[in-house]
C-alpha positions in Angstrom: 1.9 80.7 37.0 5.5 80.6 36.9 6.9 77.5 39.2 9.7 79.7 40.7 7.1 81.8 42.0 5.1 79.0 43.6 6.5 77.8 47.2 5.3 74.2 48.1 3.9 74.0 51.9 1.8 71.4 53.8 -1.0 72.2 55.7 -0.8 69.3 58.1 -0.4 65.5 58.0 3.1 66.2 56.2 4.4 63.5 57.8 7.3 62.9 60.3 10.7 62.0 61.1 12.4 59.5 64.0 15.1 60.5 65.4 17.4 59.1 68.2 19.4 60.9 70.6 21.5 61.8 73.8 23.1 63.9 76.1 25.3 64.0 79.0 27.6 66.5 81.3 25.5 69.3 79.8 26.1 68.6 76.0 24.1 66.9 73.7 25.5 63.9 71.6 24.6 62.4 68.1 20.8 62.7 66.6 20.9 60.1 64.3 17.5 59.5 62.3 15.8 56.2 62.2 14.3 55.0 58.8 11.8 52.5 59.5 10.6 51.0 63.0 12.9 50.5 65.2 13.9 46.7 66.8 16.6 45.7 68.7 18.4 45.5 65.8 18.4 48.8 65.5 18.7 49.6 68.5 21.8 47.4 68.9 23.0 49.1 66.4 22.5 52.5 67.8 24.4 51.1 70.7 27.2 50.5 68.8 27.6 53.1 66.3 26.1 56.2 68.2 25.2 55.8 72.0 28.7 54.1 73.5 30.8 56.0 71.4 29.1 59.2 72.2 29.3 58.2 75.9 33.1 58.5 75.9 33.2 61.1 74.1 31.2 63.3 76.2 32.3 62.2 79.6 35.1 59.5 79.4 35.8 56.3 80.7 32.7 53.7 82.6 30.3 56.2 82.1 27.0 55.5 83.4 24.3 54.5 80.8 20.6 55.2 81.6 17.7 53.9 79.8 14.2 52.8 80.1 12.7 49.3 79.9 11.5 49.5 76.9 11.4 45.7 75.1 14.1 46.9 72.7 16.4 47.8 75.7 15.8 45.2 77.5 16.7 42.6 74.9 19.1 39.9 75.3 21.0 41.3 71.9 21.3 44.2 73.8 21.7 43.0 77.3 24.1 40.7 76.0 25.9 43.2 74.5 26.0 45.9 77.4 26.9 43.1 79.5 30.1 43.0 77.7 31.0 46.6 77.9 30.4 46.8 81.2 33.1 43.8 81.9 35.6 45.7 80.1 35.0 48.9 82.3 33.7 50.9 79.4 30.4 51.7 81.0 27.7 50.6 83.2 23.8 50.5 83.0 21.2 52.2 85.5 18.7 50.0 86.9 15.7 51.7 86.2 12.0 51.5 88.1 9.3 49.3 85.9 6.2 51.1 84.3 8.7 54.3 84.4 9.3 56.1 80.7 8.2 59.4 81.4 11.4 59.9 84.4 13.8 59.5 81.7 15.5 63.1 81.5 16.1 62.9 77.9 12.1 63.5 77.8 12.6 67.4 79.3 15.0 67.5 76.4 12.2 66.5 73.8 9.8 69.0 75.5 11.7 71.5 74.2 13.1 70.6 70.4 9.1 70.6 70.0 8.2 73.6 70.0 11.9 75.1 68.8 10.9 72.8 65.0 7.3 73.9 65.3 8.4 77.9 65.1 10.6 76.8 62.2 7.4 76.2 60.1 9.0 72.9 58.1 7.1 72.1 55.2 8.8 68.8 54.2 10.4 65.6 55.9 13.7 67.4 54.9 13.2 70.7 56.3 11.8 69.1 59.5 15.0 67.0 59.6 17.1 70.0 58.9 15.0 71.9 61.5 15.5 68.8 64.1 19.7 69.1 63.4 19.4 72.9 64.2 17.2 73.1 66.9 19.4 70.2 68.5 23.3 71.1 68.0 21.9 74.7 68.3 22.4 77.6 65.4 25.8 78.5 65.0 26.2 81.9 66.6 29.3 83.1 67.1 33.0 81.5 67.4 36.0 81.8 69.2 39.7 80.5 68.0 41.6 78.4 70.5 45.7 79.5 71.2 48.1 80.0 68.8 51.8 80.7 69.7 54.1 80.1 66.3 54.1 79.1 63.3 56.4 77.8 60.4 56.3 78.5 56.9 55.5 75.5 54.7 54.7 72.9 57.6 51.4 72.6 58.6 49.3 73.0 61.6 45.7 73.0 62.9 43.8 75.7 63.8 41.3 75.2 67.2 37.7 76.5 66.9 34.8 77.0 69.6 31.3 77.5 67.9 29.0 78.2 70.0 24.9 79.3 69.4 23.3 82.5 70.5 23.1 81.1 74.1 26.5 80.2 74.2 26.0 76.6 74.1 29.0 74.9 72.2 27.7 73.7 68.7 28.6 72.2 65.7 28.8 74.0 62.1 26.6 73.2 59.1 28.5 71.2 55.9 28.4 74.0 53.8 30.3 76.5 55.9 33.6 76.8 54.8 36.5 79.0 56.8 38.1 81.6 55.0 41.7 82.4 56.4 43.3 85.9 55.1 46.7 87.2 56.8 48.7 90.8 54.8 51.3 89.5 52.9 50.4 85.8 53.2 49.4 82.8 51.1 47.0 81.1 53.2 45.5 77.2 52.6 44.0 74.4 54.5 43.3 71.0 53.9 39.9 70.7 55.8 37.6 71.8 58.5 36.5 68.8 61.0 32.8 68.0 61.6 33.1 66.6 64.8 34.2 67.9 68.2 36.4 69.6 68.8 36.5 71.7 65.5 39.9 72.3 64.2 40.6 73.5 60.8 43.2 70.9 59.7 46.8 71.2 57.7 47.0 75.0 57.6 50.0 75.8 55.8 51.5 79.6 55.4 54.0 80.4 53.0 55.4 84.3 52.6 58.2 86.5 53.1 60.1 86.7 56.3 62.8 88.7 56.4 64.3 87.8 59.9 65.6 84.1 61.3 63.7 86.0 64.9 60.5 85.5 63.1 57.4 88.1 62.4 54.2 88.5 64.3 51.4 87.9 61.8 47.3 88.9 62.3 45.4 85.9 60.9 41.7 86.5 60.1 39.5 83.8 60.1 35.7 84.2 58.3 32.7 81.6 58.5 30.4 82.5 56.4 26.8 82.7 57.7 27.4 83.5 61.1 25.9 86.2 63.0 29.2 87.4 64.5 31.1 85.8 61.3 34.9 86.9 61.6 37.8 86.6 64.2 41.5 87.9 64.1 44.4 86.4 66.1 48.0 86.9 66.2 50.8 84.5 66.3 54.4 84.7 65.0 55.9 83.2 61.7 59.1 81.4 61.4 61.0 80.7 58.5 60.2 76.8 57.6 62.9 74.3 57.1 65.8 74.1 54.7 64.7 73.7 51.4 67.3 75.7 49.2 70.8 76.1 49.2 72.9 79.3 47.4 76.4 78.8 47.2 78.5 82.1 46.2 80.4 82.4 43.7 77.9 80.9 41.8 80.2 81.0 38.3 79.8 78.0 36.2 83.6 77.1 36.0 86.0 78.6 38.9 89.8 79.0 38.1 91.5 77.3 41.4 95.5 77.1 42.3 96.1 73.9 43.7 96.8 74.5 46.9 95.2 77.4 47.5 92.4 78.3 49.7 89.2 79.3 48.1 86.3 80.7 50.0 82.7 80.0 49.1 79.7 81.7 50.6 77.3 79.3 51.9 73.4 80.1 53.2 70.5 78.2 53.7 67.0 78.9 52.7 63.2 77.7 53.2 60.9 77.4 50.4 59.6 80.8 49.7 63.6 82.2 50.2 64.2 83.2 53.8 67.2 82.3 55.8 66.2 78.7 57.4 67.0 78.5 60.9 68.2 74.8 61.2 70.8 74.2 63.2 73.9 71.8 62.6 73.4 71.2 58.5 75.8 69.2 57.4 77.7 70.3 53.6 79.9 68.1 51.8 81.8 68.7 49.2 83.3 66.0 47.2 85.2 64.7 43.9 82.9 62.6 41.9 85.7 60.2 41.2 85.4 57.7 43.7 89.1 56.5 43.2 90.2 59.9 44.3 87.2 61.2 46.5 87.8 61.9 49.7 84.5 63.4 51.5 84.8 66.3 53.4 82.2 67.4 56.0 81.6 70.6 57.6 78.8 71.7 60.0 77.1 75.1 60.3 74.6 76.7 62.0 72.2 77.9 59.4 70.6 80.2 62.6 73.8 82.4 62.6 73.3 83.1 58.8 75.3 82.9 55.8 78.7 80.8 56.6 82.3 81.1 54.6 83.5 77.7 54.0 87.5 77.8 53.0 88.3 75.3 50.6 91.8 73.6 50.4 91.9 72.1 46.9 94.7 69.3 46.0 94.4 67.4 43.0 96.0 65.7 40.4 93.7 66.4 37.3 91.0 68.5 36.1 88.3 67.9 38.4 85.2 69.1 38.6 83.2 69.4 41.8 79.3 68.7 41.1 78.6 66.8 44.2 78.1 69.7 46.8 75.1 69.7 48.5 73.4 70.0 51.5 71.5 66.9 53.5 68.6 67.9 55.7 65.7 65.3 56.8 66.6 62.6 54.5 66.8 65.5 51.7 69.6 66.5 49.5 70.1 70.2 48.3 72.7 70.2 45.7 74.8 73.1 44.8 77.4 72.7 41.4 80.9 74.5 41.7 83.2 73.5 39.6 86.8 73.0 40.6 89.5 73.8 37.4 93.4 73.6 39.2 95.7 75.3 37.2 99.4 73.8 38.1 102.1 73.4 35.5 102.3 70.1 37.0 98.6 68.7 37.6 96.7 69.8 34.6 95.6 66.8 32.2 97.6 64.3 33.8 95.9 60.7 34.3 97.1 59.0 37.3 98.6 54.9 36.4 96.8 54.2 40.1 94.3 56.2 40.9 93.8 54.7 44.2 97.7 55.9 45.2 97.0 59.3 44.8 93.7 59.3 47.1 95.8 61.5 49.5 97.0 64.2 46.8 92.8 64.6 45.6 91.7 65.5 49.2 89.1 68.5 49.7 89.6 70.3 53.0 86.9 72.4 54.7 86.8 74.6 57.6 83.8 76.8 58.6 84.3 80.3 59.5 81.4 81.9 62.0 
């Protein structure tokens, strides 16, 4: 008999698995297993690490804590430790009736896991804990994605998601179900999917073409595999990113310049994936890499009203070249490499005695045309 063919099972007696949990303001917290027996170690532990945190997460602020008398509960560890919480307005503990376990509500809730695991059939102490997680958060169903207005190209964002079971209970989703994010046109990543409420699919970064500063609307569809009602689509509009490239025209390796004369260069402003950036106020210099003779020159154009003609008035008393041209942009520098050549009779190849005397002969003017 082949062992692929063979599916273990046990008939009874398998044996069984502890679990702790909660629920409040309709939801159901953490189910956390318990290896062992539990003490008030444990338990104090639970209090910690499950049962307080998932208090506040599920209805906030001095939440009301109710428990039974059971000897673990009612230990001065855990007393102690309650007593504490409830001074700092956390939360605050029920006073509850001796001789009482079966009023606790959270015994209606166990009612009815029961017999939800026993139609599962589990044959194992892992399927029965895999059987306990489902039956408890509820099987994912069907989703919904939370609002999406804009986004940017290149920055990222998060992506809201409501899972919910066939009941249309909110739930959690399983480990191994990954999102997958497709949009026409688009290059689509993500950097993760959160496993704890509320579900976002994190750092959601779009690059691709947009051919206007107004933006695009875009149709993103979003997949989870294993779902009954698996895929979604929703629309939101894509803006070019940030500055990330700058394209200076004429782009010639060496320009022939007059001294004196006004030269214009075409300036515009790109994201990543090449669209025009729609950044307002970036700053260009341009600037003679001689710092004897440099005199900075600064001019400021809105990269939203397109490409830009920036006139330059060139005076100098040498060859000079003009590497230093760039564009600065969240702590960023862009650097575009014209090359200034003068050409008068009288300039060309001459080496000033004091450079610093002719600072106001090697000044670069700029003006911005809109």
């Amino acid at each position: 008999m082949l062992e692929e063919c063979l599916t273990p099972s046990v008939k009874h007696g398998g044996g069984n698995v502890m679990v702790w949990g909660c629920f409040g303001a309709g939801k159901v917290g953490d189910l956390n297993q318990v290896k062992g027996i539990l003490n008030k170690e444990g338990y104090h532990s639970i209090l910690q690490h499950q049962a307080i945190p998932c208090g506040q997460r599920l209805i906030g602020a001095n939440f009301i804590l109710q428990q039974d008398n059971d000897p673990k509960h009612t230990s001065k560890l855990c007393k102690n430790y309650l007593g504490k919480k409830k001074a700092a307005g956390i939360l605050s503990v029920m006073e509850w009736p001796a001789q009482s376990p079966d009023l606790t509500p959270i015994e209606l809730l166990w009612e009815q896991l029961d017999p939800m695991v026993r139609k599962m059939c589990p044959s194992s102490q892992p399927t029965l804990r895999e059987g306990l997680l489902e039956a408890w958060e509820g099987r994912p169903f069907k989703f919904s994605v939370g609002q999406l207005d804009q986004a940017h190209v290149g920055i990222p964002f998060n992506i809201p998601l409501n899972v919910q079971d066939e009941f249309g209970h909110s739930t959690l989703l399983s480990a191994d179900i990954l999102p997958i994010l497709e949009g026409s046109g688009l290059t689509i990543e993500y950097k993760e999917l959160s496993k704890v409420p509320p579900l976002l699919i994190k750092g959601v970064i779009i690059k691709g073409q947009v051919k206007s500063c107004q933006g695009k609307n875009c149709t993103l569809k979003i997949t989870l595999p294993g779902l009954k009602e698996d895929i979604q689509t929703t629309k939101l509009k894509l803006f070019p990113g940030p500055p990330k490239q700058i394209q200076v025209l004429p782009d010639n390796d060496i320009l022939i310049i007059d001294n004196g004369s006004l030269f214009p260069f075409q300036i515009q402003i790109f994201d990543e994936v090449g669209n025009p950036a729609t950044q307002p106020k970036l700053i260009v210099h341009c600037k003679t890499p001689d710092e004897a003779w440099q005199s900075p020159c600064l001019a400021t154009a809105d990269a939203g009203l397109g490409r830009k003609t920036l006139q330059v008035l060139v005076y100098t008393p040498v060859k000079a070249r003009l590497p230093c041209a760039g564009m600065y942009y969240g702590g960023q520098r862009m650097n575009f490499n014209p090359i200034l050549q003068p050409v008068g009779k009288e300039r060309v190849n001459q080496t000033p005695k004091n450079p610093a005397s002719m600072a106001e002969d090697c000044s670069l003017q700029i003006q911005t045309i809109l």
